[in-house]
Residue, then its C-alpha position, 0 to 999 in steps of 0.5 A: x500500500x502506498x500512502x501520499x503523506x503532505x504534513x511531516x506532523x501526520x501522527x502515521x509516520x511517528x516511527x520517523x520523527x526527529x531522528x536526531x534527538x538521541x532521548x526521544x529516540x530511545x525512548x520511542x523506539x524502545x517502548x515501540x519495539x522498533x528500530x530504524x534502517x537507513x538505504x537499501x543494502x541495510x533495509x535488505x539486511x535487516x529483512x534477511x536477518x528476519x526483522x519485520x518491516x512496520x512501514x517505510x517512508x520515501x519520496x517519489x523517485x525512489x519508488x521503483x528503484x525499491x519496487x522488489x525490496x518492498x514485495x519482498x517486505x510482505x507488501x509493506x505499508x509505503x509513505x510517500x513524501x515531498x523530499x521538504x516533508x521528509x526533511x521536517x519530519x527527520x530532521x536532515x536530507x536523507x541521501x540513501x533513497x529510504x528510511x524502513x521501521x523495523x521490528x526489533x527481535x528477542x536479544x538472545x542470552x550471553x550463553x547463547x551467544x557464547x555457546x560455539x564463540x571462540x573470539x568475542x568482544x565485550x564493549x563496557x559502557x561505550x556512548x558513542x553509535x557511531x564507535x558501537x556500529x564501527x566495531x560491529x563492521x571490524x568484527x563482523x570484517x576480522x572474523x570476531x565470533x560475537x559482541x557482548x555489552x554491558x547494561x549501559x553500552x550505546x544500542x548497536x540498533x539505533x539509526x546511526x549505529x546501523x548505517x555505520x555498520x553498514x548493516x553488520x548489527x544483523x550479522x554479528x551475534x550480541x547480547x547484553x550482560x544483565x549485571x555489570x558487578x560480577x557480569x565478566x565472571x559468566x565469560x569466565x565461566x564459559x572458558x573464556x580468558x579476559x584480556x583488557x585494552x589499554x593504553x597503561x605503560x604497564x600492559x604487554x603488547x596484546x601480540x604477546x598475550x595471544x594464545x589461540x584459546x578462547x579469548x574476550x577482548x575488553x573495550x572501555x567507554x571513549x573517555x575513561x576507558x575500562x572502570x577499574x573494576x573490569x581492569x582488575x577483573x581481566x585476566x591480563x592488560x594488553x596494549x597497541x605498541x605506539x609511537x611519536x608521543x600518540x598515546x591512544x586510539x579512537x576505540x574504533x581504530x584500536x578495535x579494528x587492530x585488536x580483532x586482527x591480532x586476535x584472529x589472526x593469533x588462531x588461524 
């Protein structure tokens, strides 16, 4: 069903609004059970991985360039807009020709995710969607088994996070601890060795911590990186040998050097 919509306030394209307002997102999508796909290669992902299509909003000219992503939605609800109602109701020109409202899907458990992972990594508190979805694209690139988060981390479907990621949120196994005090212990548990990343003088170089067993890859927050309690709870810290007076690296960067030795250690 293709729907014209001439006023970006008409209440049936709500899944969309205000993209840019992190609270009101969170707080919409979570009571909603949504989250939202950006282009054409996300949108196809998302389907692929078994997320359910609520609706999708469009202009005109891209109708037939989507025409078989639409029947493959199921017949989906279309919205069509002029590209000014667009902008009002997301807040910004949308160049990827669609904006799709997904159906968010039942986390599994850490012991699911952990069950058959030989290499994961666990992201504590990160803020930033665009590091979270960086990450996922580096895993889901380097071979990385699964991604663990704690209760707080930035969700890996929101917008940004997605389009970064170009999609790879829907490859790559996540669940979220429910309990950040004592949730390394259930890695642990499942036979895996902890090592966190740091730029601290006194970690070894991670080459050197490598053994090929099962092995989480610990990654802090961008400002403070790990707490002190995470740190004390790893088995060992590991850091990325630098020079010329560079200290640290966007956690992104070092995520994407860290996966690669960590990978490569086992092949």
């Amino acid at each position: 069903m293709v729907i014209p919509i001439e006023d970006s306030t008409d209440p049936r394209i709500a899944d969309y609004v205000r993209l840019r307002d992190v609270d009101l997102r969170k707080s919409l999508e979570g009571g909603q059970g949504l989250f939202l796909a950006e282009g054409e290669k996300v949108i196809r992902r998302a389907i692929a991985a078994g997320h359910g299509v609520r609706s999708m909003l469009m202009t005109a000219k891209w109708l037939d360039k989507f025409g078989d992503l639409i029947d493959d939605a199921g017949g989906v609800t279309v919205y069509l807009v002029s590209d000014e109602v667009m902008e009002g109701i997301t807040g910004f020109q949308v160049h990827r020709g669609a904006l799709a409202s997904m159906e968010r899907r039942e986390l599994p458990s850490v012991a699911e995710v952990l069950r058959g992972s030989r290499h994961v990594v666990v992201l504590e508190d990160l803020v930033d969607h665009t590091n979270v979805g960086a990450i996922f694209r580096c895993a889901a690139a380097l071979g990385v088994d699964a991604i663990v988060l704690s209760p707080r981390c930035a969700d890996p479907l929101y917008r940004r996070s997605v389009k970064v990621s170009m999609g790879s949120v829907f490859s790559v196994p996540y669940a979220r601890l429910k309990d950040w005090h004592d949730g390394l212990a259930e890695l642990r548990a499942h036979g895996f060795r902890l090592l966190a990343l740091t730029p601290a003088e006194s970690a070894v170089p991670i080459e050197e911590a490598l053994t090929g067993g099962r092995t989480a890859l610990l990654l802090g927050s961008e400002g403070d990186g790990l707490s002190s309690r995470w740190l004390a709870e790893a088995d060992q810290a590991v850091r990325i040998p630098m020079s010329r007076e560079v200290d640290s690296l966007n956690v992104a960067a070092a995520a994407a050097i860290a996966c690669y030795l960590l990978t490569a250690a086992a092949r």
